[in-house]
N, C-alpha and C positions, 0 to 999 in steps of 0.2 A: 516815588521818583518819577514814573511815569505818568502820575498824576499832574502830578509837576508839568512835567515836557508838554503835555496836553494841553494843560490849562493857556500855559506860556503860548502857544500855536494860537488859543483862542485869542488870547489880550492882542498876541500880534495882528491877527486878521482883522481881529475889529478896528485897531485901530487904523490898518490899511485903510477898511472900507470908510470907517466917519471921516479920517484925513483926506479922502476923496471925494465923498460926499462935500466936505466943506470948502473943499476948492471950487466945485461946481458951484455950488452958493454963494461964494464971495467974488467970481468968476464967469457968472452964468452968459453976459453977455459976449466973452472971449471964445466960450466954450460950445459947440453947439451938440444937439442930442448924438447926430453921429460921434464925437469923440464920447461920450457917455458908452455908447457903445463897444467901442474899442477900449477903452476905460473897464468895463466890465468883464470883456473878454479879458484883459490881461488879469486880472485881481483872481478870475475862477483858475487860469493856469498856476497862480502863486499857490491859492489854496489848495490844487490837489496835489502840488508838488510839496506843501506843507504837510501833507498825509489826511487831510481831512476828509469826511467822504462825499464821493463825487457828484451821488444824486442830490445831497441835501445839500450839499453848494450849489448845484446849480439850480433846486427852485428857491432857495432863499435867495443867491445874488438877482434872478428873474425876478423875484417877487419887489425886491429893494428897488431895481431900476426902473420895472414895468409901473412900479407907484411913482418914479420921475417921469415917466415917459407918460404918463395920464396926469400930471399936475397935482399930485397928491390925491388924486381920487381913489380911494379905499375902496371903493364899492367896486368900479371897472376893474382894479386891480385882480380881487377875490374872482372878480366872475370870466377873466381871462384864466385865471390857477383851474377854476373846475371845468371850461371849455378844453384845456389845452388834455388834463388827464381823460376826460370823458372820451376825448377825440383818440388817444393812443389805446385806451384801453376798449374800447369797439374795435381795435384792430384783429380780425379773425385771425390772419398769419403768424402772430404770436403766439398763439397757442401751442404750434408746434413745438415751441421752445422749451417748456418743462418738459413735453413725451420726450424729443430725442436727447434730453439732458438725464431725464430718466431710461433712458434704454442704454444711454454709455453709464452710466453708476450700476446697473443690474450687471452689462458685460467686463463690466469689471470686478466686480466682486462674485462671478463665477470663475474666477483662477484659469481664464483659457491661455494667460500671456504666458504663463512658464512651459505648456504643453506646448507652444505654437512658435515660442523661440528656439526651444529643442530640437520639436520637426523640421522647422526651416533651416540650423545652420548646421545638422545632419545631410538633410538636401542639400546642399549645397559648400558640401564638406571640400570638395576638389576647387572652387573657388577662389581667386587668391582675393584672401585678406574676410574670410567667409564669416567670421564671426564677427565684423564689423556690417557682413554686407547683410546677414541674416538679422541684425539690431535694427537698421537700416528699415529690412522688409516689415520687421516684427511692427516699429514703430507706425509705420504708414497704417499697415491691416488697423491695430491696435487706433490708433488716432482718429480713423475713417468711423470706426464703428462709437466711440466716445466721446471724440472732440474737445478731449479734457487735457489739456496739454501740460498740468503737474502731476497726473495720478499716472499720466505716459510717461513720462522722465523722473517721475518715482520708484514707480516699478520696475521701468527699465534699466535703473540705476541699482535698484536692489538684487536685480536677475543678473544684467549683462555685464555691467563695471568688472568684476569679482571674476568673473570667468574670462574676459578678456584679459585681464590683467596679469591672472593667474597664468594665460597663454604665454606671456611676452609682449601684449600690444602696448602699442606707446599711448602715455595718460591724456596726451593731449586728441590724437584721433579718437582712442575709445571716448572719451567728454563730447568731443565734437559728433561724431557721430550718434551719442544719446541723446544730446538736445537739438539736433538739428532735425533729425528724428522725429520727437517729441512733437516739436513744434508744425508738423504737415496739418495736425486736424485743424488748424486755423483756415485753412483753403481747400483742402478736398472736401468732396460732401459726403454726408448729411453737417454744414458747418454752420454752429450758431451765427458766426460772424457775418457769413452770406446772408443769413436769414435777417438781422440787425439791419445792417447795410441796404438790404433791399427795402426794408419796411420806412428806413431813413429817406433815402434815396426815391422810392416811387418804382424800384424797380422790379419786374414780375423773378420772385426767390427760380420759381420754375427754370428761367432762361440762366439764373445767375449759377446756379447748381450745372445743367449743360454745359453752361461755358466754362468754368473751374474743374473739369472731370480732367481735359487736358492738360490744361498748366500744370495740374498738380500733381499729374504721374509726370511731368517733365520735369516737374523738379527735383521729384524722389529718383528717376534716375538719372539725373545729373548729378544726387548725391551720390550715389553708388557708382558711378563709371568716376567720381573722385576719388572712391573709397579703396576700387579694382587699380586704380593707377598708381594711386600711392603704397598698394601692396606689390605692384611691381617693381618700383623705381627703388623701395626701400624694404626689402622684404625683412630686415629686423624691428620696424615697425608692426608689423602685420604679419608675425611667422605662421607658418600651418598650420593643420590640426595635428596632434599628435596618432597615428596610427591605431591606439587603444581607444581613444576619445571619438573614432569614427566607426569603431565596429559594435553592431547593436546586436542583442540574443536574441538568437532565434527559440520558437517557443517549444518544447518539448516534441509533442506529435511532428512539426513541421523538420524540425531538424531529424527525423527518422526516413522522411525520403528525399531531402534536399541534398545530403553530403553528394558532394562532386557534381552536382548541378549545376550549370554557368547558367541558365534563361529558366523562369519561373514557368509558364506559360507551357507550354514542354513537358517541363517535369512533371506536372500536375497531369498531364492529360495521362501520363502516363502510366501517374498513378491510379489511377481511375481506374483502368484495364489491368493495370498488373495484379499478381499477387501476390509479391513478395512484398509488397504493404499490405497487410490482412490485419497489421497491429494497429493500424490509423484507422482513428475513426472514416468512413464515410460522410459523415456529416462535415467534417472537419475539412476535408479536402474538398465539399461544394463548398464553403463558405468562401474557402480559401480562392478556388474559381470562380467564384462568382466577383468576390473583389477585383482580381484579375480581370475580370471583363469589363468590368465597370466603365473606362474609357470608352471601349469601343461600343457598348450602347449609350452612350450619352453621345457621340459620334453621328451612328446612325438615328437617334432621335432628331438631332441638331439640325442633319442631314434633310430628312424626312421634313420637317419644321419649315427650314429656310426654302427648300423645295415650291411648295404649298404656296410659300407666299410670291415668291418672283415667277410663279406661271400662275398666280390667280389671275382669272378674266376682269379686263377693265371695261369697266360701265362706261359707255358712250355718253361726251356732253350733252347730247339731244337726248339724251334719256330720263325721264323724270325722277325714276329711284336711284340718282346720281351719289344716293347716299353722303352726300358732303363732300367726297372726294373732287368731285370738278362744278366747276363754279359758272354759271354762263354770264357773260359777260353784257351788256346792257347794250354795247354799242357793237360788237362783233360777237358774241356767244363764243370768244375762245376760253380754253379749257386751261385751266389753270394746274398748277404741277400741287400733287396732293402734299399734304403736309400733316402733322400732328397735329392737334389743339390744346391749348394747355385747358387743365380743370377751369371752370366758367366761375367757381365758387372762389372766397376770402380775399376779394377787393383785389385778385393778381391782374396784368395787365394784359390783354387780349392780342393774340401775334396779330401781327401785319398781314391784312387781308383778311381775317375772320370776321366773320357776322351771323346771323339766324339764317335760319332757311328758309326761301323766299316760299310763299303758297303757292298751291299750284296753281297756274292759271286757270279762268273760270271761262264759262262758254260764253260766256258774252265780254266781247273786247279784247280777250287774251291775244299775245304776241307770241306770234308761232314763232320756233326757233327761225334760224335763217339755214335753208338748205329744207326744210320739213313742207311736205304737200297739205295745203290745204286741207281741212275735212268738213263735210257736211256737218252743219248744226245736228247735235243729238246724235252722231251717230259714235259707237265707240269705235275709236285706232286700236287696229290689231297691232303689236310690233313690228316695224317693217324689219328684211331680210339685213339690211345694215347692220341697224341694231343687235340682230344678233350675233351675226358676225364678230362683232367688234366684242362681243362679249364671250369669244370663242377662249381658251387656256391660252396662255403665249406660250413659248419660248424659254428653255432658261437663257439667262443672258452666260454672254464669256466666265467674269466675273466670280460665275456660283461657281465653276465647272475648276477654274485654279483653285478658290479656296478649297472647293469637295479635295481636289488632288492634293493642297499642299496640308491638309488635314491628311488625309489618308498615308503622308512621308512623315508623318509626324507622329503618328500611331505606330506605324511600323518599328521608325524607331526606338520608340518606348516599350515597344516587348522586343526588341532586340538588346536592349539594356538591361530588362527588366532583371533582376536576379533577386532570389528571395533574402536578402538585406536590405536593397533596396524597395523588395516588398515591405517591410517590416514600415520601413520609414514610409511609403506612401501611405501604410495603415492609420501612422501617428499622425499623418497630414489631413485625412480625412476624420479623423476624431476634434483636431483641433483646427487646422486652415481653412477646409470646407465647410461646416455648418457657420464658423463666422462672415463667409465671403459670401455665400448665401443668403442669409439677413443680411447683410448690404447691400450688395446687388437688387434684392428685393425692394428694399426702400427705395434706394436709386431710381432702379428701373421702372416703378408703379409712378415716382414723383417725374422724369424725363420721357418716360413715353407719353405722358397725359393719359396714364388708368387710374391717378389719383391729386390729389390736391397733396401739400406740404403737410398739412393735419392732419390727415387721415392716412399716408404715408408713417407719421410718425407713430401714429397712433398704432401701426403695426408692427412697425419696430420696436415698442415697447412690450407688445403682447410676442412678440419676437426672442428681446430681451429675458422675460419672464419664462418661456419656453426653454432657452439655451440655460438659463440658470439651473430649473428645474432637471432637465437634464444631465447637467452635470453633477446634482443633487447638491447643488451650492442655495437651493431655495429654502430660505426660513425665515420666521416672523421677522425676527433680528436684521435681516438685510436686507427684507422691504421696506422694513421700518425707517432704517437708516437710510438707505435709498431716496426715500419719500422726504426724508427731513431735507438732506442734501439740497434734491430738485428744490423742493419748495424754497432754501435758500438762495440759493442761483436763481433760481425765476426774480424770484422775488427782486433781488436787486438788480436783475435785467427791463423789468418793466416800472422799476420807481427811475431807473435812468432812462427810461424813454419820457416818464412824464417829466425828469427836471429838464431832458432837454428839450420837447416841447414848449415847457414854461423859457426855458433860456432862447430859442430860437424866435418865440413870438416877439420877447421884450428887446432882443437886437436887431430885428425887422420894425417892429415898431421903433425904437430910438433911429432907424436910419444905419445901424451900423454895416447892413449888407449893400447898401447903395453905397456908401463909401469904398469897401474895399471892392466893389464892382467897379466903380468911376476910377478907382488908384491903377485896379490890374489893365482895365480899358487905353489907361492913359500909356501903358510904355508900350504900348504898340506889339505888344509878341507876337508870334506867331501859334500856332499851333501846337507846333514840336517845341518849344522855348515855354510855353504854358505848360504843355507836359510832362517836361524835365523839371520846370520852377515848385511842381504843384507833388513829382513826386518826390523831390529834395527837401519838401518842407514838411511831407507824412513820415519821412525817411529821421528827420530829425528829433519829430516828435515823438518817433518812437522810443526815442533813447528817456525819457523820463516818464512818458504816459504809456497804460496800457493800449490794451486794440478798442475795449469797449468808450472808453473816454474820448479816443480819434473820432472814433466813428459816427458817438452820439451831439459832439460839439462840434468838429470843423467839418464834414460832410454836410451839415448844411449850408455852412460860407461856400462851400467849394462847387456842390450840384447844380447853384443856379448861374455859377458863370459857363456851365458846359457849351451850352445852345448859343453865347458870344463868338465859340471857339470851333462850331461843328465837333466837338466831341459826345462818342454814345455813354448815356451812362452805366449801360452793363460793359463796355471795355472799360473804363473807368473805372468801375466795382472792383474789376479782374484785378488790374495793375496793381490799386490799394490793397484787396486781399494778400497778392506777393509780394507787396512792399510790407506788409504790417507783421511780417513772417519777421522782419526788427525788432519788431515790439517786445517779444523774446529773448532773440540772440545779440541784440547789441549790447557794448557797455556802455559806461557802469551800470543800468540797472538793464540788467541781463537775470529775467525770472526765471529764466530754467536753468539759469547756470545756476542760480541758489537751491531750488530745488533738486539739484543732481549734488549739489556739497552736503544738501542736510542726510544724503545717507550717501556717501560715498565713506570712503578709507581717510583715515586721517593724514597721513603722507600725501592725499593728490587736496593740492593747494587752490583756492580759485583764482588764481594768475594762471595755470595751468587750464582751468576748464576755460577761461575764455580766448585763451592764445588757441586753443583745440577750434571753438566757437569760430575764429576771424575766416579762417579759408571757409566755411559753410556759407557766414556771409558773403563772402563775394562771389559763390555760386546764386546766391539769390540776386545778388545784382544781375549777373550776366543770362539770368532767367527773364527777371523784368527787362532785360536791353532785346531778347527773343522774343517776348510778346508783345513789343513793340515794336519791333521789326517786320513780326509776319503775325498779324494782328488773327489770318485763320488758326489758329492755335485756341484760341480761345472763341471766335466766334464760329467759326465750321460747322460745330455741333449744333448750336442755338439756332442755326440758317438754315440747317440741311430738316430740324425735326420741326421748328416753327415759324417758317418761311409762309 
């Protein structure tokens, strides 16, 4: 039967395509290459909405029209097919995409999500509406580090549904709140989709990952300050925890000097000197302090860290081991405000103002700065007194000195809280929330600061991946194995969709079809803002039948070269599509995560129910994209401030 329905899909498309093929033919003078163009655009949206797949629609419909657009020349055709892939596949920046596709399938088949949903809605047990808001958190950490948006709302469906439900919450928050959830790793980084997008677009991934770090924590809490509100307004939506569901065992030795303890930190010390614990190990009580301490040295490392840097000595422009940081200028020698550099390496695009460093100047001819005294031929300049002046320590600024303090209120607090229950659960936080926020951060941090490229970032996070496996002793042939197969499939259909659209993008430049809709959008006159609205109403719509990878690989190239008509950047551009395609998932009817949260949900929660859950998440993502188009620093701040 499905042979059937298959075949049937085939007969139909062909006969779309030769029905339009022979209209062009009996038509050709009415007709010109730009409608062939658009012609072809609409036939590849029929066929994928026919279920066919994407990449081999799009280089056979390229191949069919690219042989109209060269006049039946077979030969040009073929030899635009092996330019177009040869061209996507020298793309270095791709590479990234099987590591960090393989470092989410390793983190995920080391079981840290049932550890890390427990310690968090524990944490955060006094919370109203906590086990929605802990699904919430789970989902981001979890998404961040995988970017796999059905193996999140799988899991999170087989973990969270059941114990929500079990609470009392209502089926339509708890649905809404897993897939909306689910669906963050499409925009926060390390995100395949930024990586796609950039390599489409022309844009450096470096900047796109900066600027997506904000929107995407603004989104996850604009989910959860929805999730806190509707546990207020409606607390039989969203009841507590139940009392026993919040208290955790203490461990044997530990519960021998904690009874009637109120503050951990305290009692420990106490025990140290006393000796009416002579039954507890000593060892057991360093362990137990040293955890205990753990903030406050990571405090004063932090401390020490930030220090070092906002009183390191600044090298004077007129100094020649200016080390990169100041820049002299050709017509005035001003000094330019230091900045990052992104990795020089895998075709990213170079920030504004970078370049090599000039040689030194030679004795014969050199241009002495301005302000610098002449010197004898041959003789060498000692450093003058300026010079080192200027390279004297500074100052901390205000700045360090509030957050040193408002750190320091904030430590206090936390061992004025501290109680050993609530030790217990920071235990389980640092077993399971800390070493995953740490391989993220790591990647992050090595790819935004400019200590690494997006490949060799990734490339860490896979040896990252394989580390946290191992340690959780979830490492075996079996689920590298499978791991590997995975990746390789994902990749694999990520990069035959870069060549069909290649081949499809060349053959609707060559037919004409991007100077049509460029001459069509020119002609009504919009504005800026009315382009921007137009352009994200029409991703907004697309998303209700095509995935994100299908948006991204076919109409971001109709849409990139009308930016530069409109003064629009294409990394804001990136941003808004990325939060717009966060649709791609939750809209209906075809709403992927909502089928993936039905294929293991309860047989009682209906998907009428998961996507009535689903509609309020969407229109939090509206009123996200209506913010980051209002205060456009949201998203760009970060990209300016590191590679300005």
């Amino acid at each position: 039967m499905k042979l059937r329905k298959e075949l049937w899909f085939g007969f139909t498309l062909m006969a779309l395509i030769l029905a339009s093929i022979a209209v062009v033919m009996l038509r050709a003078e009415a007709i010109t290459n730009g409608h062939l163009g658009l012609l072809m655009l609409a036939l590849i949206v029929v066929a994928i909405m026919l279920g066919f797949p994407t990449a081999f629609t799009l280089m056979g419909m390229g191949m069919i029209f690219t042989w109209l657009a060269y006049e039946r020349d077979t030969g040009k055709t073929l030899d635009l097919m092996v330019q177009s892939a040869f061209k996507v596949m020298s793309n270095d920046v791709l590479i990234s995409i099987p590591l960090f596709v393989f470092m989410g399938y390793l983190v995920e088949r080391a079981n840290l999500i049932e550890k890390l949903f427990k310690s968090l809605h524990l944490a955060m047990a006094r919370v109203p509406g906590s086990l929605a808001v802990a699904t919430l958190f789970t989902c981001a950490i979890f998404a961040t580090a995988t970017g796999i948006v059905g193996a999140v709302v799988t899991l999170m469906g087989l973990l969270a549904l059941p114990q929500m439900l079990k609470s009392g919450y209502d089926v339509r928050l708890s649905a809404g709140a897993i897939t909306a959830g689910g669906c963050l790793g499409i925009l926060i980084p390390p995100s395949v989709l930024l990586i796609v997008y950039g390599a489409t677009a022309g844009v450096s991934v470096v900047q796109l990952y900066a600027g997506a770090f904000f929107p995407g924590l603004m989104l996850a809490g604009l989910y959860i300050v929805f999730v806190i509100a509707v546990a207020v307004v409606k607390p039989g939506w969203a009841p507590p925890l139940a009392p026993e569901l919040r208290t955790v065992r203490l461990p044997l030795a530990t519960a021998r000097f904690a009874e009637g303890a109120e503050r951990a930190l305290p009692a420990l010390l106490q025990a140290l000197k006393g000796r009416r614990n002579a039954e507890v190990p000593t060892g057991h009580l360093l362990k137990q302090l040293a955890i205990v301490l753990l903030p406050l040295m990571l405090y004063a490392a932090v401390a020490i860290g930030a220090y070092r840097v906002v009183t390191a000595p600044v090298v004077a422009a007129d100094t020649p081991a200016a080390g990169g940081l100041a820049e002299i200028g050709a017509a005035d020698g001003a000094r330019e405000e230091p900045g990052l550099a992104e990795p020089p390496s895998e075709g990213l695009a170079e920030p504004p103002g970078s370049g090599e460093l000039a040689e030194p100047p030679s004795a014969a001819g050199a241009t002495e700065p301005p302000g610098a005294a002449p010197a004898a031929t041959g003789a060498v300049t000692e450093p003058s007194a300026a010079s080192a002046s200027t390279a004297a320590p500074r100052s901390a600024p205000r700045g360090y000195w509030i957050g040193l303090g408002t750190g320091a209120v904030a430590l206090l607090a936390f061992y004025a809280l501290l109680s050993f229950q609530r030790l217990e659960i920071f235990k389980m936080l640092l077993s399971s929330f800390f070493p995953l926020m740490t391989l993220i951060m790591a990647v992050l941090g090595s790819i935004v600061f400019g200590l690494a490229t997006p490949t060799e970032a990734a490339a860490v996070g896979a040896l990252g991946g394989l580390l946290l496996a191992a340690a959780y002793r979830q490492l075996s042939f079996g689920v590298v194995k499978e791991s590997v197969f995975l990746t390789a499939k994902t990749s694999a259909m990520v990069c035959w969709l870069f060549v069909g659209s290649a081949i499809f993008s060349s053959a609707f430049a060559l037919l004409g079809g991007q100077e049509l809709v460029e001459q069509w959008v020119l002609s009504l006159n919009l504005s800026k803002t009315e382009f921007m609205l137009l352009s994200q109403v029409i991703i907004f719509i697309l998303g209700w039948p095509l995935e994100w990878t299908e948006i991204i690989v076919i109409f971001m190239p109709i849409f990139v070269p009308l930016l530069d008509n409109f003064g629009v950047d294409p990394l804001f551009f990136g941003l808004l599509v990325a939060l717009n395609l966060q649709t791609a998932f939750l809209s209906p009817p075809v709403a992927m995560a909502a089928f993936y949260l039905k294929g293991v949900s309860p047989p009682h929660v209906t998907l009428n129910q998961i996507f009535a859950g689903m509609l309020p998440f969407m229109g939090i993502q509206i009123i996200a994209i209506a913010l980051l188009y209002a205060f456009p620093g949201i998203g760009l701040w970060l990209p300016e401030l590191l590679y300005r």
